[in-house]
N, C-alpha and C positions, 0 to 999 in steps of 0.2 A: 675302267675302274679308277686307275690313277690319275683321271681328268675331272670326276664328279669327288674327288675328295676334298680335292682344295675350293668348290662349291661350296660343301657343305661344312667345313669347316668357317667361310665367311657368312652363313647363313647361323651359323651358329654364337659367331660374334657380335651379329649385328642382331639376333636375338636377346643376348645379354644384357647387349648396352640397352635397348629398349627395357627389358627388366631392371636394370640398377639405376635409371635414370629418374625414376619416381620414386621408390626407395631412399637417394641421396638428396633427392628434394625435401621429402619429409622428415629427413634427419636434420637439415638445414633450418628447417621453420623451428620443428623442436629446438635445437640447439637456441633461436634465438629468441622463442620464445621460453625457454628454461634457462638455460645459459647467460644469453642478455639481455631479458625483456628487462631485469630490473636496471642496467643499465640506461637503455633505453625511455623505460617509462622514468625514470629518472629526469634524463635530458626534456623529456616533452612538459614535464612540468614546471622548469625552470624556465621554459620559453611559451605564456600560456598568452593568447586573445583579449584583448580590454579595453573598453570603449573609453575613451577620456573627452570632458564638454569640450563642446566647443561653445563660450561663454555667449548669449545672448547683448547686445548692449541695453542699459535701461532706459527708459523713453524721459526724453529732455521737460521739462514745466517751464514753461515759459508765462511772464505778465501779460496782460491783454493789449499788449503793444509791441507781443513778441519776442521783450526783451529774456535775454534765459537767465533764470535764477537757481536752475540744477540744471547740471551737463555734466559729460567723464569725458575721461584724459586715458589716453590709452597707456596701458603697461606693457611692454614687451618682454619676454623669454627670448633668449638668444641660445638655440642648445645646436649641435651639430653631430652628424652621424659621417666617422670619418670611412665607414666602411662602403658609402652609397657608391656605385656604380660612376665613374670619372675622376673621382676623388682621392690626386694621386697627393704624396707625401707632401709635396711643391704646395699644392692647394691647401692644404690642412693648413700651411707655414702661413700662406696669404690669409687667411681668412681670421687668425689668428692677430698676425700683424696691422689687419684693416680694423679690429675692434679695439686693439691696443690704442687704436690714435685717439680716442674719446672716450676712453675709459682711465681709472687709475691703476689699472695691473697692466704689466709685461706681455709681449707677445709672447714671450719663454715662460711665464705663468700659464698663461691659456693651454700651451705644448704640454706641458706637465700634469695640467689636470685631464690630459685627453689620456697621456700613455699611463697616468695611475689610474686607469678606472678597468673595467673589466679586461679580460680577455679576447673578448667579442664584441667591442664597443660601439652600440647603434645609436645609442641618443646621450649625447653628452654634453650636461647643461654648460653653459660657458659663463653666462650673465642672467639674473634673474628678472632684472629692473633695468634694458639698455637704455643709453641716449638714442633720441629723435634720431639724431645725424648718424650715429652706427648701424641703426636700424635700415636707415634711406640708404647709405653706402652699401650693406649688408643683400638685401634686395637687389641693388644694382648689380652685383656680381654674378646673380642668375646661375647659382649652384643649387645641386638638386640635393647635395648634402648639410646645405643652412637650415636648419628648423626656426619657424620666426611663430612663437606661441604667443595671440595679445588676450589680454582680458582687460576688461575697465574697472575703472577706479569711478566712484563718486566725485563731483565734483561744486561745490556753491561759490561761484564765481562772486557774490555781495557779500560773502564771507556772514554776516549776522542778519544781514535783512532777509526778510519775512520769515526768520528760519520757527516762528513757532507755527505759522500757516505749511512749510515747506515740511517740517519732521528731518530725519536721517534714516541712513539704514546703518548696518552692523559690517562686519569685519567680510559679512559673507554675502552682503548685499542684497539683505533683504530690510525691507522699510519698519522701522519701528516705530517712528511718531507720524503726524501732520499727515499731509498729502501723499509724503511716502508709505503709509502704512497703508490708509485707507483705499487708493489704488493700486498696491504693490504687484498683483496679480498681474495684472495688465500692463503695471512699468516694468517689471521685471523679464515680459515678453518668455522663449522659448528655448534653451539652449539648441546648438547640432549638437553633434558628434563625431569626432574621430577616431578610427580604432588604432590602437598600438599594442606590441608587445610588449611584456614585462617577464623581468625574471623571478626567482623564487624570493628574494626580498622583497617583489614591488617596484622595485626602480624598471622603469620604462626604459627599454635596450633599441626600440623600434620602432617609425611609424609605418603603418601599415596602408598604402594605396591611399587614393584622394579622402577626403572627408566623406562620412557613411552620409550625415545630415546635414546641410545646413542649419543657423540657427534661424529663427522668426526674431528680427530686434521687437523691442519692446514700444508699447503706444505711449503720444508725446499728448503730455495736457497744454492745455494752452487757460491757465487761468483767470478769473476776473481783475487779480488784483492789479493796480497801477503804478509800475514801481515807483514813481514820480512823489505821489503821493504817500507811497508808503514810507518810502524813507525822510518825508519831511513830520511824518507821523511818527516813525522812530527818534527821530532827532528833536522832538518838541517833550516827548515824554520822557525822555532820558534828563534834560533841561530841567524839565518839570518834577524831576525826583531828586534834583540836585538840590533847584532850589527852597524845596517843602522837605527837606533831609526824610523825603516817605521812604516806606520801605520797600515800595513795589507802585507803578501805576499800570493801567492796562489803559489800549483804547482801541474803538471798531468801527469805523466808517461804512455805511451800507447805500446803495440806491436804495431810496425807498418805493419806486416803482416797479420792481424787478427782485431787489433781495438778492443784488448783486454787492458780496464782499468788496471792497476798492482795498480796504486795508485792514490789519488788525497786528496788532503787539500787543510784548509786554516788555516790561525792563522789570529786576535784570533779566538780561537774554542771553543767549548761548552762539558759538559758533559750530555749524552745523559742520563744518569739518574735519571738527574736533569736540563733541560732544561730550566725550569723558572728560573734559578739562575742565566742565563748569559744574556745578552741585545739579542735584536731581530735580530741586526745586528750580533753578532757574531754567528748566526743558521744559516744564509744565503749562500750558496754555490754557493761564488762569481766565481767560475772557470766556471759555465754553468747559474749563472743569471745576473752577470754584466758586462755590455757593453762597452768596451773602445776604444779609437783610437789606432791603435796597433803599429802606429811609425812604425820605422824602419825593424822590424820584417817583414813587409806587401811588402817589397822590392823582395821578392821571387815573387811577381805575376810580378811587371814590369821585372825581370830578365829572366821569363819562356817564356812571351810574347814577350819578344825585340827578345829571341831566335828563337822560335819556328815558327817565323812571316820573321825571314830572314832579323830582322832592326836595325840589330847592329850584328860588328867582332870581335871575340876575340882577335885579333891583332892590334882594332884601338885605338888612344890615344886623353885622352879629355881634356881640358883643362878650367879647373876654374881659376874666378877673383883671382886676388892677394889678394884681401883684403876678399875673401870667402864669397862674399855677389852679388846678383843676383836680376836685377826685373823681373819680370814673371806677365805679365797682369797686370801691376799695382803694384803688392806687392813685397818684399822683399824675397828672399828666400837665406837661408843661408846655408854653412857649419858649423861642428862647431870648425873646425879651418880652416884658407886657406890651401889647400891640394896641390895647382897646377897641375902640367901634372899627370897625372891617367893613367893605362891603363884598361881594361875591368875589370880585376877582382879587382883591388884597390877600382873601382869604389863604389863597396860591403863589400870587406874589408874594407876599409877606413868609409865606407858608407856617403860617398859625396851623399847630399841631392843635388846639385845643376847637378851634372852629372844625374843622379839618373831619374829626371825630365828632362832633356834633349833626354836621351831615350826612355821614356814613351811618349813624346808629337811625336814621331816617329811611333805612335799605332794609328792605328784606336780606336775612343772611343771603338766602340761596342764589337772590337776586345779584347781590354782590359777588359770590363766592363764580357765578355764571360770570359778568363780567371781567373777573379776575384771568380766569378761564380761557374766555374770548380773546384778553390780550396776551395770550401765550404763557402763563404764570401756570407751574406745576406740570408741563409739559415739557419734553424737551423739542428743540427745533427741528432737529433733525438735519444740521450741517453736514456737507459732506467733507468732512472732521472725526478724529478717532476720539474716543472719552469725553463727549459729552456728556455733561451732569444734567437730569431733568428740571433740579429747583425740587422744590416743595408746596403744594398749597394745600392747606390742611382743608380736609372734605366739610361743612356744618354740623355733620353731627357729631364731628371728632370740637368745636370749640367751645371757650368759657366763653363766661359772661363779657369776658374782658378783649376778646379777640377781634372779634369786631373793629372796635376804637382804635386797640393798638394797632392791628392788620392794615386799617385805615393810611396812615401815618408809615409804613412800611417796617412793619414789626409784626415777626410770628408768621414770616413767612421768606423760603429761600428763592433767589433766583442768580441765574448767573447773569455778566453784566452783559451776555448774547443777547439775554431773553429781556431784558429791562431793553434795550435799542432796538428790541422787533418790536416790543411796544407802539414805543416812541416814533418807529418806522412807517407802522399801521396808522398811526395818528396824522402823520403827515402826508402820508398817502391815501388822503378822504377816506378812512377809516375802512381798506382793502387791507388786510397783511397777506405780504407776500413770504415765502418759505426764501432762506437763504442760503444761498449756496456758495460755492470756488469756483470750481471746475466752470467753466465755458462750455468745452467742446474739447474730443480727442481728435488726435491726427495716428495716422499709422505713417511710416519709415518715407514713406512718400513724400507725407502730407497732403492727404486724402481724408478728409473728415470723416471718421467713424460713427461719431456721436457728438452729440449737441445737447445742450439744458436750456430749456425755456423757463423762461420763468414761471411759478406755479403758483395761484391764489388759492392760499388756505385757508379766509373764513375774509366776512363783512365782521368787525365787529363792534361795528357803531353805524347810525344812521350819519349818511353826508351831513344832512343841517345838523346834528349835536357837533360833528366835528366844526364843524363852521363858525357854532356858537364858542365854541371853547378855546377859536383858535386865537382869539383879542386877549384871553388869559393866559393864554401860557408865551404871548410877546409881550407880555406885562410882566411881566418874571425879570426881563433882560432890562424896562424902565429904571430910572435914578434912584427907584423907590423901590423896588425888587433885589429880593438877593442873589439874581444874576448877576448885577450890571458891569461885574468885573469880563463878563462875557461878551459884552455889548458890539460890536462894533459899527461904527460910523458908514450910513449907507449902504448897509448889508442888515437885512431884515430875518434875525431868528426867532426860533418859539422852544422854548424848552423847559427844565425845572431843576433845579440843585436838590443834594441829597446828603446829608452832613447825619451818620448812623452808628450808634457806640457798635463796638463790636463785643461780643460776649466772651470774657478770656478769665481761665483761673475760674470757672464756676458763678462766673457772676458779669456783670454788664461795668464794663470799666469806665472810670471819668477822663481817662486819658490816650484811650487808645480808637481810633474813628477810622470809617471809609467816607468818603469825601466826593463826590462826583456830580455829575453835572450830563444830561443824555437832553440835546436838542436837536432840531434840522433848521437849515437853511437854504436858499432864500426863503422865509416861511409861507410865500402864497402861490412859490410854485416850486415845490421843495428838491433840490438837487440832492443833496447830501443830507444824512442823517448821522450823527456822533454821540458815542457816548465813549466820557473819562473816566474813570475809577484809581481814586489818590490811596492808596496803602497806610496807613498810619503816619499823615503827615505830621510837622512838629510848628510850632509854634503859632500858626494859623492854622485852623481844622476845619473852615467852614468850605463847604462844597464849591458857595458861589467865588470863592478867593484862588482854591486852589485850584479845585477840575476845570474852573471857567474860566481860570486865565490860560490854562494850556487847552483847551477847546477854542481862546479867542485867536492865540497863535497858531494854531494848527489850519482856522477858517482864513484867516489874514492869508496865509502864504497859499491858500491853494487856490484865494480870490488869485493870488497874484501871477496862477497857470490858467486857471479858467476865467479867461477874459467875459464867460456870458453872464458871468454874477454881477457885474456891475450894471444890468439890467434889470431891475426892480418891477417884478406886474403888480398890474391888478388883483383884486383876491378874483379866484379863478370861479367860473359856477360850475353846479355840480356835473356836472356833464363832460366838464376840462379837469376835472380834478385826477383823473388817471391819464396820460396824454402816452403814456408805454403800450406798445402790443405783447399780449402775450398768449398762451394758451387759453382760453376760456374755457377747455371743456374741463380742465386739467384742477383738484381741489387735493387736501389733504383731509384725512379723517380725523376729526375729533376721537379723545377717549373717554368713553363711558365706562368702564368696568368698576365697580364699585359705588357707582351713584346709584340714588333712589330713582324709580322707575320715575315718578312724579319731575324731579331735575333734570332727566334726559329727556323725556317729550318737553318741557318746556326750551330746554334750550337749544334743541332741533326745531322746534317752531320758530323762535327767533331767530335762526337762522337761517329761516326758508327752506331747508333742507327734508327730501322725504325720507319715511323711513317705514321699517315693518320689525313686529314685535311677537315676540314666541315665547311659550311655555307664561307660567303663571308664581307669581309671589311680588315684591316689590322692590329687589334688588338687581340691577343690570350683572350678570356676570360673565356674557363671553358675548363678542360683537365681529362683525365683519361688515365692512374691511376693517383689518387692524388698527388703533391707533400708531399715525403716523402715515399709513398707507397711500398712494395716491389714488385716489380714483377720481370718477368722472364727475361733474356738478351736479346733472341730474341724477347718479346714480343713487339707488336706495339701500341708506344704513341698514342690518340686519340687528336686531338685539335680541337677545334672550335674556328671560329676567326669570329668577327666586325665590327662594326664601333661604334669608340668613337667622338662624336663632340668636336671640340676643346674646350668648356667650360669645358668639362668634364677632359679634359689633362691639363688644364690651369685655374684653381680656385686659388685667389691668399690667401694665408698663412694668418687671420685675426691678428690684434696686440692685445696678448691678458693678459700679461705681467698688475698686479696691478690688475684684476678681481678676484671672489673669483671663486670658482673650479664649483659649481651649473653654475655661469655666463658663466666660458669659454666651459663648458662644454656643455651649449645650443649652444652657437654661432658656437660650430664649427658642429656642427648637424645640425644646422639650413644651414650653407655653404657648406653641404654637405659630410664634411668629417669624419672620423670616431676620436673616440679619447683612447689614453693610458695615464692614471694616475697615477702616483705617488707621495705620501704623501695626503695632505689635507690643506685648509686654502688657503689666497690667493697664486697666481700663481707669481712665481716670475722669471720664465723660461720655456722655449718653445723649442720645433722645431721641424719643421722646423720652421726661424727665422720669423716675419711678412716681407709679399710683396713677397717670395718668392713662385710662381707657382706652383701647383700637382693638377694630377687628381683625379675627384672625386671618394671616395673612401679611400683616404690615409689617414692612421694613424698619426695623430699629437700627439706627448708628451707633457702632460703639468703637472708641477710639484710644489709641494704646499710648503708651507713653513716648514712642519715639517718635510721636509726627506735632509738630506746632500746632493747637487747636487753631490758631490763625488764621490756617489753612483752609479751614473750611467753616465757617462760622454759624453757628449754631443758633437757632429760633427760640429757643427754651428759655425760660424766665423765670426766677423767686418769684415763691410766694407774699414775702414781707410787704406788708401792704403802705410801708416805708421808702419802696424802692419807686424812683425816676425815672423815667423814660421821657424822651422826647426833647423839646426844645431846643432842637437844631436844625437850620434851616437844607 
């Protein structure tokens, strides 16, 4: 009995324990989850998971020689986590001391901001912005407690050149103008990511294991332009604004077998590295956002049309007033000197506005309003460029009596000075235009070609022989007797036309204030280069031929003097040599028809060879495919659908809206059904189209506020008084 006691006594203990051993467990978890889960879920929130980028770099633009005109510079973080693993007190002191040598703080600086920062301190920024050489040092020391954070910085090595082609980006490195903006997707590539912790403030205490992601860097353009060229094109127009005290010049260099950019400015200009340093208006890239009346320049479309149409001889002679003054429907139209008997090509030479207008009222409107068309006028180009303006070209059923004559002469219609040099481009390029572009081709991190641009033919818009015939007149422009010949040069053969245009300011067309320009190519019978100048309100000589063509004569001079093969002069080429580029043939761009009469659209898809198929019933084109601008194939066939518009809809008359504030005219014209384009803010102190005049519903009205220069974007709209001059400027 007294041997099974003390058994069962230790059967009875070690019963117990197995009963209070689950028991004291679950008082345990309570205790910590009532007791100090809030302690607890305290601590885990101040110590929480958080992916921080790891910054992609953006992809380099280089000139078509390679040269780089955007690149970054790297920014280093220098933080250190003195709790990693090795990282004994000794090392803290070096690491500290090795960044004092190329920095302006103290190694006992560095110590100090380590021991005042948390408790538990994992990531402790040191430097935000190191030197090169601390960084290289920094690395060499091969601590696993260095944290080395880079992200890049933008950078434009030409400081102001191409920078209205090139744009900027922001604080945060995204592209706001130019080439930055329009590819920014693709420059700006893909961030990684790394995780770190953070505490309850946010501040990052930790990093957390290797990086989660790599980044993807960003793709490299490699563009058309030339920087060679460009900056002898910068430096000619800044000269040339000095010496015409203008307020602005632009200029754009194009292949005109390709519609490959070589160059484009403006002055003043900006430095892209510093962008907020110069006014809003000097970022603006007046060559493809502002709209003018192109004057004289615009005489190429009545000279194509008078031809091509069979309504004028090269052997007939025309005869202006003695005293070079003209009325036409009412108004006054002038020379600007009496020129007398003309014959066909004086009429261009000389650039007799009153002959000028006498062969153009020999056009069928629509006839003309097609050709206008054809040379790119009221379309926009479709650069790959952010805020291109279309132009203007007012439809035939939208004009007076008077449009015509003046339109003729390059009045009562806008274009920007892109679209006046695709023209000019088309013309010298045996009357093929080509679509122009920047971009070449992309590369990825490699330099592995992603993508490439071929050049792309958007329309025939002359036959070869009219171009052929027209090309002895407009190298009669740059003769002793043309108002080129400030253009001229010696042994180098151009063809081009001046353009000397009031500009509309203050409600009315001023005696004092003009654009000035001059848009030709050279060699002219096997044309390399195509140019066009645009002078700002020069001062004391205003004429096109003085001041665009002496900075077009400098600008051709120096690039003769890099392209050795201009001093080779051909033959006029036949028609067959007149394109000597490859490019896509299958590849066109779509005209726009929305808004023409069904009657205009099949005509001028026939003259362009072009097939097409037609749907629904009425006699207004309203929706098409492909889009205008679209690229498709040559043979592919236009889709139209056509209407019916009711007359109210063709004929909504133009509200007066002129002293409203911008809220006000901006209801009303909404409310009358048309749509609206703004400019500036504050009251409206100019419109157009002008009040009383007629459009269908649907058209864009401008209305412009009182804080932007109407300067800026120059306006078509004309008095009535049947007093008022135009023209006679060459």
């Amino acid at each position: 009995m007294s041997s099974s006691n003390p058994l069962r006594g230790k059967l009875m203990i070690l019963l117990g324990f197995i009963l209070f051993l689950p028991v004291s467990i679950a008082i345990q978890v309570l205790r910590i989850q009532v007791v100090d889960g809030r302690d607890f879920r305290s601590l885990w929130s101040e110590q929480t998971v958080d992916e921080l980028p790891i910054k992609a770099e953006r992809g380099q633009i280089l000139d078509r020689n390679g040269r780089l005109l955007a690149t970054n510079f790297v920014e280093t973080k220098v933080a250190l986590d003195p709790k990693a693993p090795g990282m004994t007190p000794d090392l803290v002191d070096s690491v500290a001391t090795a960044l004092a040598q190329y920095t302006d703080a103290t190694a006992s600086e560095y110590l100090q901001k380590i021991r005042s920062t948390t408790a538990s301190p994992r990531y402790v920024v040191l430097e935000r912005s190191a030197p090169v050489m601390a960084v290289d040092h920094l690395r060499s020391m091969n601590l696993r407690g260095i944290i080395l954070e880079e992200s890049y910085k933008r950078r434009y090595p030409f400081q102001e050149l191409s920078a209205h082609i090139l744009g900027f980006v922001n604080h945060d490195g995204y592209g706001m103008t130019g080439l930055e903006k329009t590819y920014d997707p693709m420059l700006r590539g893909e961030d990684g990511a790394q995780q770190v912790r953070r505490d309850r403030t946010g501040q990052i205490t930790a990093y957390v294991g290797a990086p989660k992601r790599l980044p993807n860097h960003g793709i490299t353009l490699e563009t058309t332009i030339d920087g060679n060229i460009q900056a002898i094109v910068e430096e000619e127009i800044r000269r040339g604004m000095e010496r015409w005290s203008a307020k602005g010049v632009t200029a754009i260099l194009v292949r005109p077998s390709t519609g490959e950019i070589l160059a484009m400015a403006n002055v003043p200009t900006f430095n892209p590295n510093a962008p907020a340093s110069s006014p809003t208006e000097s970022r603006r890239n007046r060559a493809i956002a502002d709209m003018i009346e192109p004057g004289s320049t615009f005489k190429l479309v009545t000279a194509m049309a008078a031809v091509e149409q069979h309504k004028v001889r090269f052997d007939e002679i025309f005869e202006t007033p003695e005293d070079g003054r003209q009325v036409v429907y009412g108004q006054v139209l002038r020379d600007h000197d009496p020129l007398g008997t003309l014959s066909f090509t004086e009429v261009f030479s000389k650039s007799s506005n009153i002959a000028t207008a006498e062969i153009a009222m020999r056009v069928e409107p629509r006839d003309f309003y097609q050709y206008a068309r054809a040379l790119g006028y009221g379309s926009p180009t479709h650069i790959d460029l952010p805020n291109e303006m279309p132009g203007r070209l007012q439809k035939p059923y939208e004009w007076s009596k008077v449009t015509l004559p003046w339109m003729s002469i390059g009045y009562e219609v806008q274009a920007t000075p892109l679209q006046v040099l695709q023209s000019y481009a088309a013309f010298a390029n045996g009357g093929e235009m080509m679509k122009p572009y920047v971009v070449k081709r992309t590369l990825d991190w490699h330099g592995n070609v992603v993508s490439e641009t071929h050049p792309t033919r958007i329309r025939q818009v002359a036959q070869p022989e009219t171009i052929q015939k027209l090309l002895p007149v407009f190298e009669d422009v740059l003769a002793d007797s043309g108002t080129a010949e400030q253009a001229a040069i010696e042994g180098l053969q151009i063809a081009g036309k001046t353009g000397t245009a009031q500009k509309y300011v203050n409600g009315g067309y001023g005696t004092s204030n003009y654009y000035a320009s001059f848009a030709g190519f050279f060699p002219s019978r096997d044309p390399m280069y195509a140019m066009m100048i645009l002078v700002d309100e020069p001062r004391g000589v205003i004429y096109g031929g003085w001041t665009a063509g002496t900075i077009f004569r400098h600008i051709a001079e120096r690039i003769r003097g890099v392209d050795r093969s201009l001093d080779q002069i051909p033959s006029l080429p036949q028609q067959d040599t007149l394109r000597t580029v490859e490019f896509e043939q299958n590849l066109a761009v779509a005209p726009d028809f929305v808004g023409q009469t069904k009657d205009e659209a099949e005509r001028f898809l026939k003259d362009m060879g072009l097939s097409y198929q037609l749907g629904g019933k009425g006699d207004r084109v309203l929706k098409q495919e492909p889009l205008a601008g679209d690229v498709m194939d040559v043979g592919q066939s236009i889709k139209l659908w056509v209407g019916s518009i009711t007359p109210s809809e063709i004929a909504l008359e133009v509200p007066e809206l002129r002293g409203q504030s911008m809220k006000q005219a901006t209801n009303t014209l909404l409310a009358s059904g048309f749509t609206v384009q703004k400019v500036g803010s504050g009251t409206i102190y100019a419109q157009f189209p002008l009040p009383g005049e007629r459009l269908r519903t649907g058209y864009a009205v401008t209305i412009r506020g009182k804080t932007r220069d109407l300067g800026q974007s120059i306006q078509s709209e004309r008095t009535s008084t049947t007093s008022q001059i135009l023209g006679g400027l060459p």
